[in-house]
Each structure stands twice: as structure tokens, then as C-alpha cells.
C-alpha positions in Angstrom: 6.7 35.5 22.6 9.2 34.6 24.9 10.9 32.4 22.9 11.1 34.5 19.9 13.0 37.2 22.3 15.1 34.2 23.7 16.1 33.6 20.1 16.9 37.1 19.5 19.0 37.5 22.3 21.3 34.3 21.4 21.3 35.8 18.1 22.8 38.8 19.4 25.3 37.2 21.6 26.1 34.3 19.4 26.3 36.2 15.9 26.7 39.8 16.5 23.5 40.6 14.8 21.7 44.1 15.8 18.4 43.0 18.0 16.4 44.5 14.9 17.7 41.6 12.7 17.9 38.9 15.4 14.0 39.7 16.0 13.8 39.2 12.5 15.4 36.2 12.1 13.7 35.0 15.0 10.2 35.5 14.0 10.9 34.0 10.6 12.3 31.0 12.2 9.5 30.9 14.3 6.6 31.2 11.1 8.9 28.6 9.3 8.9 25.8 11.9 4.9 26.5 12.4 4.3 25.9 9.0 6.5 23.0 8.2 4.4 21.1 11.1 1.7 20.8 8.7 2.9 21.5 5.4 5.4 21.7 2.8 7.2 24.9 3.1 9.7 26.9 0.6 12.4 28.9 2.6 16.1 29.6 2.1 19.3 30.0 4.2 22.8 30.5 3.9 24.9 27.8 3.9 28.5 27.6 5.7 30.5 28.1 2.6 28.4 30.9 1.8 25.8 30.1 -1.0 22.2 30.1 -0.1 20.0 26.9 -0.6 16.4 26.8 -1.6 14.9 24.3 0.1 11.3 22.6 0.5 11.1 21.6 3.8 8.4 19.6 6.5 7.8 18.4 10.0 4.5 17.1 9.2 4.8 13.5 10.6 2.5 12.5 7.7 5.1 13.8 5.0 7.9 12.6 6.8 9.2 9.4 8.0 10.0 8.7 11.3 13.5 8.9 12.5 15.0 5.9 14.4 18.0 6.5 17.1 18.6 9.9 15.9 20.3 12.3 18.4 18.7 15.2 19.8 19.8 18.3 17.7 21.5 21.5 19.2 19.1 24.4 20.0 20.8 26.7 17.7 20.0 24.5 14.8 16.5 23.6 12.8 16.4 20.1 11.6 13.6 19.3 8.7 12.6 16.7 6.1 14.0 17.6 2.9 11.4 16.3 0.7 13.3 17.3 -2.6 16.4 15.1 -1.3 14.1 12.7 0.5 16.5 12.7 3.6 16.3 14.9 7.0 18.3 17.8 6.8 19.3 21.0 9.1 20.3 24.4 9.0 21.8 26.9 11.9 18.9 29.1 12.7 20.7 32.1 12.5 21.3 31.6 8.7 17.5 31.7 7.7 17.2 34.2 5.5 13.2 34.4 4.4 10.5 32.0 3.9 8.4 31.8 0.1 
């Protein structure tokens, strides 16, 4: 719970949301990244030029190959495998509109 409401609070600061959308956001964020550690999961977000992107996204380690010298990735952004594109993608966590 506490890092759901740490969430929502950068959310407000960071992106002038209202706390009822940043606990929104924050809570979907949070189911997403739960179930993409064991599964293939359908979400979308909002990309920077605007258009929102379907994705299917995992973290299951089984599903997902391992990455090799890769840098650690900013707190305000969820990286995932991609398994559409085959490659490991990301998304600013603040853009995640829903999951499917």
C-alpha cells in the first residue's frame, strides 16, 4: 500500500494529475506489473507523440530472455518484454491507461 500512495504522490507532483487519478493510475500500474511476473498481459498506454499502443507484455523470466548489461531503468518508467515485437520495451508509468 505504501508504494501505491508513493506512486500517486509523484503522480501528482510530476504530472499534475488530481490524487483520484494518480491512485488510479497507480493501482493499475501496480495489478499490471503483478501480472506480467507470471503471465502475458494486454494493457495500453499513451505514447509521447500521443497515440496509445496496445501492447502484450511479460516479466515472467520464463517468457522472457534474459537481459545482459542492461542499465537500471528510471523509477518513473515500467520496462517489459514485448512479446509481439520480441524485444524489451518501456513505457512512463504515468501514461498507463488500463489493463485488458
Amino acid at each position: 500500500m505504501r508504494d501505491i500512495m508513493n506512486a500517486a504522490w509523484v503522480f501528482v507532483k510530476n504530472n499534475g494529475m488530481t490524487l483520484a487519478e494518480a491512485l488510479r493510475c497507480a493501482w493499475c500500474n501496480f495489478k499490471v506489473r503483478k501480472a506480467m511476473a507470471g503471465r502475458v498481459v494486454k494493457f495500453y498506454y499513451m505514447k509521447i507523440d500521443g497515440s496509445i499502443r496496445e501492447a502484450y507484455g511479460t516479466l515472467d523470466p520464463h517468457r522472457a530472455p534474459e537481459t545482459q548489461g542492461a542499465r537500471r531503468p528510471a523509477p518513473t518508467v515500467q520496462v517489459y518484454y514485448d512479446t509481439e515485437k520480441a524485444a524489451w520495451r518501456c513505457f512512463k508509468k504515468a501514461n498507463l491507461l488500463r489493463m485488458a
